[in-house]
C-alpha positions in Angstrom: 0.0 0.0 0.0 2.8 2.4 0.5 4.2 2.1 -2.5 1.2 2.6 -4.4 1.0 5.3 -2.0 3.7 6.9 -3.3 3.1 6.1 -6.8 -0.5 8.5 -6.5 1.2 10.8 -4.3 -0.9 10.6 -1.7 -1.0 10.4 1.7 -0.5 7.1 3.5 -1.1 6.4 7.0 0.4 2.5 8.2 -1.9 1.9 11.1 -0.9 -1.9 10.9 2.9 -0.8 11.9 1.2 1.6 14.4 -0.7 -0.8 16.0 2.1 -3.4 15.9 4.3 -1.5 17.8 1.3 -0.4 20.1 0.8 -4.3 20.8 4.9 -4.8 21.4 4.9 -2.2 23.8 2.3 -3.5 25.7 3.3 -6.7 25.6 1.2 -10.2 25.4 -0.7 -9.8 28.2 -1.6 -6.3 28.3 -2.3 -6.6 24.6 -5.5 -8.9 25.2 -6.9 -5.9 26.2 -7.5 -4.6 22.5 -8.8 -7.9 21.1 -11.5 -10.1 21.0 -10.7 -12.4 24.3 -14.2 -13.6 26.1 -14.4 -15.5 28.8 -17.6 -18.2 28.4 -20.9 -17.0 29.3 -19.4 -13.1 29.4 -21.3 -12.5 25.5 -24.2 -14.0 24.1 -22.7 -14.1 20.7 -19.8 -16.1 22.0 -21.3 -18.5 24.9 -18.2 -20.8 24.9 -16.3 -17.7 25.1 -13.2 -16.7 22.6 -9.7 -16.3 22.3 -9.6 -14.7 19.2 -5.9 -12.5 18.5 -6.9 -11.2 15.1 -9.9 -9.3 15.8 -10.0 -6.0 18.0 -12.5 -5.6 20.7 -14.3 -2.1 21.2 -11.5 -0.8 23.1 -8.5 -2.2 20.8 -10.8 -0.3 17.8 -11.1 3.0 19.6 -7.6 3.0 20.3 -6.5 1.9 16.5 -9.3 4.6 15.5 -6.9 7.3 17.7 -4.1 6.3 16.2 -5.6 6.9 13.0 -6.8 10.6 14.1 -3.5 11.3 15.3 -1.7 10.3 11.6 -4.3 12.3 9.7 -3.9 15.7 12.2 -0.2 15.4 11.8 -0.2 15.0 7.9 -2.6 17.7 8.5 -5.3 16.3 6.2 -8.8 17.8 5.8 -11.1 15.0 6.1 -15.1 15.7 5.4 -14.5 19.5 5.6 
C-alpha cells in the first residue's frame, strides 16, 4: 500500500505498523486488552467464550481509530470539511 501510495502521491497512513508497535509495547498480556478475548458466558454471541488475536474488541478499535486521528492531524489532512 505504500508504494502505491507513493506512486498516486498521496497520503498514507500505516496503522498496521502503528498498532504493531502499540501491541509490542504492551506486551502479550496487556495486549489482550484490545482484542477479542471472552471468557464463556461473558457474551451471548460467544457463549463458549473466545480467544480470538486477530480481531480487535471495542477498546482495541477505539484505540486503532486514535491512532488513525493522530496520523491524519499530523499529515494535517482535511477530512469531510
Amino acid at each position: 500500500m505504500e508504494a502505491l501510495a507513493i506512486e498516486e502521491n498521496v497520503p498514507f497512513i500505516d496503522l498496521c505498523g502503528r498498532s504493531a508497535v502499540a501491541f509490542k509495547e504492551m506486551g502479550y498480556a496487556k495486549s489482550r486488552e484490545w482484542l477479542t478475548w471472552l471468557r464463556p458466558g461473558e457474551s451471548p454471541n460467544y457463549p463458549e467464550g473466545i480467544e480470538d488475536n486477530t480481531h480487535l474488541n471495542e477498546q482495541g478499535a477505539e484505540a486503532v481509530a486514535q491512532m488513525a486521528a493522530d496520523a491524519i492531524g499530523k499529515l494535517n489532512l482535511k477530512i469531510g470539511v
